[in-house]
Residue, then its C-alpha position, 0 to 999 in steps of 0.5 A: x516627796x517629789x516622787x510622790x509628786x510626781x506619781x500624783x501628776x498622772x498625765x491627762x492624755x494616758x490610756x485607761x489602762x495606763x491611767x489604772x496602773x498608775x493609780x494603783x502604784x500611786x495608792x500603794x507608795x501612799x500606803x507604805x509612807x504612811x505606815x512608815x510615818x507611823x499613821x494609820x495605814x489601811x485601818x489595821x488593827x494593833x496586834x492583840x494582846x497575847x492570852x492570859x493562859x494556856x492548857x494543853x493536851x500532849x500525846x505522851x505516846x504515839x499514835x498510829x493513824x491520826x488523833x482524833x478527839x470527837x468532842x472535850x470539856x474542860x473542868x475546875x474540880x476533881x469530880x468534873x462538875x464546875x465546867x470551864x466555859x472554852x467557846x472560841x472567840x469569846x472567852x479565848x481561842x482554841x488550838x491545835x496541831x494542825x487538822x484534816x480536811x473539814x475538823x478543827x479544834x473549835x469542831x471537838x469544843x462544840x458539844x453538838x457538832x458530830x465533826x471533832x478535831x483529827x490531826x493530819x497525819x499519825x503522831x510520834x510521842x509527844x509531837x500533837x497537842x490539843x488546847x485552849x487560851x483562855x484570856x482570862x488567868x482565873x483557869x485551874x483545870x482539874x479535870x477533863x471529859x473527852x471522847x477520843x477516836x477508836x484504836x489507832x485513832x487515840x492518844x493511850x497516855x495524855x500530859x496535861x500541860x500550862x503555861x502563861x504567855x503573858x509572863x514568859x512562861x514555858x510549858x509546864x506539866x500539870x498531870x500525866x494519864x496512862x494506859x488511857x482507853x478509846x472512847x469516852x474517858x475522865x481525866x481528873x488531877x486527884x481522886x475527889x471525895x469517895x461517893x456514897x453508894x446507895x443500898x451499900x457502903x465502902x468502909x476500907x480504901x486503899x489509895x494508890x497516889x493521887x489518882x488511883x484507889x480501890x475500895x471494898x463494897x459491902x451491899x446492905x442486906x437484900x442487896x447485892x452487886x457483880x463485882x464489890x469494888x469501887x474504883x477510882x482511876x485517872x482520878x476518876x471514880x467508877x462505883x458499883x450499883x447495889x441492887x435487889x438480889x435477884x432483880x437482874x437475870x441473864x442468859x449466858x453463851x456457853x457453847x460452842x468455843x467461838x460463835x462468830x461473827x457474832x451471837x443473834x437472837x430472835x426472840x427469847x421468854x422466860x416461863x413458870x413451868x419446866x414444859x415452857x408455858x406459864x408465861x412470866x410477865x416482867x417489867x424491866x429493861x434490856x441489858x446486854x453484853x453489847x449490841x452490833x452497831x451498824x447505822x441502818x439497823x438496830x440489834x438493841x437487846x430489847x429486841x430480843x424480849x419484844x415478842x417480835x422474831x422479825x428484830x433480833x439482838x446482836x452481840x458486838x463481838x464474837x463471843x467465847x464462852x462466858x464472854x457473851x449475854x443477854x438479860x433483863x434488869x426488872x424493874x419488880x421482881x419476878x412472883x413466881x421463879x424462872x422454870x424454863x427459857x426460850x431461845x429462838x435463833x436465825x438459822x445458821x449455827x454460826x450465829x448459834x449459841x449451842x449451850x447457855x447458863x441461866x443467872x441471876x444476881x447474887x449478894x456478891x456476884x452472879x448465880x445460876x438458877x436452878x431446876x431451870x430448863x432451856x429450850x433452844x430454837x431452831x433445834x438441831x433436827x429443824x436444820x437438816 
């Protein structure tokens, strides 16, 4: 156009200033008849195409900090062992409510990340999602692995949602979870085939729905488990372990009514005769009700069976009585029976168990040993 001439005429004797201003104006006015003509402008690129399908987590109840999902994967089968590849910016891209400051949604896809995804702001019912577009439409999402935040900072009901933006599709839910716990969880549209157990079997099932059964364990003869059930809940199971009778001992807190904040144990010992000597040589691993998690320091329940009183164990919690133990799961079991136990705690009756009960598994749950001596340190005498 003669605008466009006459910009191009940009006058000899200009300033350099004024000769910038002009060529930046002229520039600009070419940019814009350009992409008015339909050409190629600046080299932008066509939008791109819209994903083949999406899913979607919703929060079907509120949260009360923020939702935070500190990794997730996303499965094809009930039993969440076909992975569904969701790597942002090469299969489809992730999404989400909007993130606090350093996470995202691609942060909770990357396994090895320790970041996840938070939202910004606590959530009512229904307002966050957390999702993939995958550009391809051959996705069937049957089953989630996640871990979520801890109390206030997880959803305790989740929708799983689809839709397909290419044919105009509007959200539509898939599965629905509730009460769902902190942590790690798995969220499964159906109950897959029960498990088989070994050293036991589940004859009589009882399904409630399509993500929820209940069955009854029997452990061959020799064997035994704490608690006979098998559970499939959020359409996920949860077996029991039938293991040797007698091949996994415990020493449980049962006095005073609260040890808190928590039940500490310097070192403890198992012996063949009621005076505490005759030492028992076991092969096993630690077990515990829980161990105090700080990051500077270790509580593992190993510590308390290393022979070692400078590391401890630490229960997680205060404990009431039952609520609390330490023990070994062996590896063989033991040649002589457990006559007497030693307990040695750091001093301080509040990190003190004052009475403990000594179990073994049974066939059908735990039993007390019997003719079993205990001996508790520091003694009561060694304090004052």
């Amino acid at each position: 156009s003669s605008w466009l001439g006459r910009m191009g005429q940009l006058s000899f004797w200009a300033g350099p200033t004024r000769r910038l201003t002009l060529l930046t104006a002229w520039l600009s006015a070419v940019r814009v008849a350009c992409q008015a003509e339909g050409g190629p402008g600046d080299g932008d690129s066509p939008a791109a195409a819209p994903p083949a399908i999406e899913w979607r987590l919703v929060n079907a109840e509120a949260v009360e900090v923020a939702w935070r999902i500190r990794s997730i994967q996303f499965f094809g089968d009930d039993a969440c062992t076909v992975p569904l590849h969701a790597e942002p910016n090469h299969t489809g891209t992730a999404f989400a409510t909007k993130a606090s400051e350093m996470t995202g949604p691609e942060y909770a896809l990357a396994l090895r990340s320790p970041r996840g995804w938070e939202t910004e702001e606590a959530c009512a019912a229904g307002q966050c999602h957390f999702g993939f577009a995958w550009s391809t439409d051959e996705v069937d999402v049957r089953c989630v692995l996640m871990v979520q935040g801890e109390l206030g900072f997880h959803a305790s009901a989740i929708t799983l949602q689809s839709r397909r933006p290419r044919s105009g599709s509007e959200w539509v839910e898939m599965a629905a979870w509730r009460p769902v716990e902190p942590g790690k969880v798995k969220l499964a549209m159906a109950c897959p085939a029960a498990p088989s157990i070994m050293n036991g079997r589940a004859p009589d099932c009882n399904l409630d729905g399509e993500r929820s059964a209940n069955c009854t364990v029997q452990c061959d003869e020799g064997y035994g488990t704490v608690e006979p059930l098998m559970y499939c809940i959020h359409g996920a199971w949860y077996t029991p372990e039938c293991l040797a009778v007698g091949s996994v001992i415990r020493v449980v807190a049962q006095e005073p009514e609260i040890i808190k904040p928590y039940w500490v144990v310097l070192d403890a010992a198992l012996y063949a005769s009621p005076d505490c000597t005759d030492l028992l040589r076991v092969d096993g691993m630690a077990v515990s009700s829980g161990e105090y998690v700080i990051k500077y320091a270790n509580y593992d329940p190993s510590n308390a069976w290393d022979s070692d009183p400078s590391t401890s164990w630490a229960s997680s919690s205060p404990c009431t009585p039952g609520s609390c133990y330490f023990g070994l799961r062996l590896r063989q079991l033991l040649s002589m029976p457990v006559r007497c136990v030693r307990v040695e705690h750091p001093q301080g009756q509040k990190y003190q168990a004052t009475k403990v009960s000594v179990e073994a598994l049974g066939k059908t749950g735990w039993e007390q040993l019997p003719d079993v001596a205990v001996h508790l340190l520091p003694e009561a005498n060694q304090e004052l």
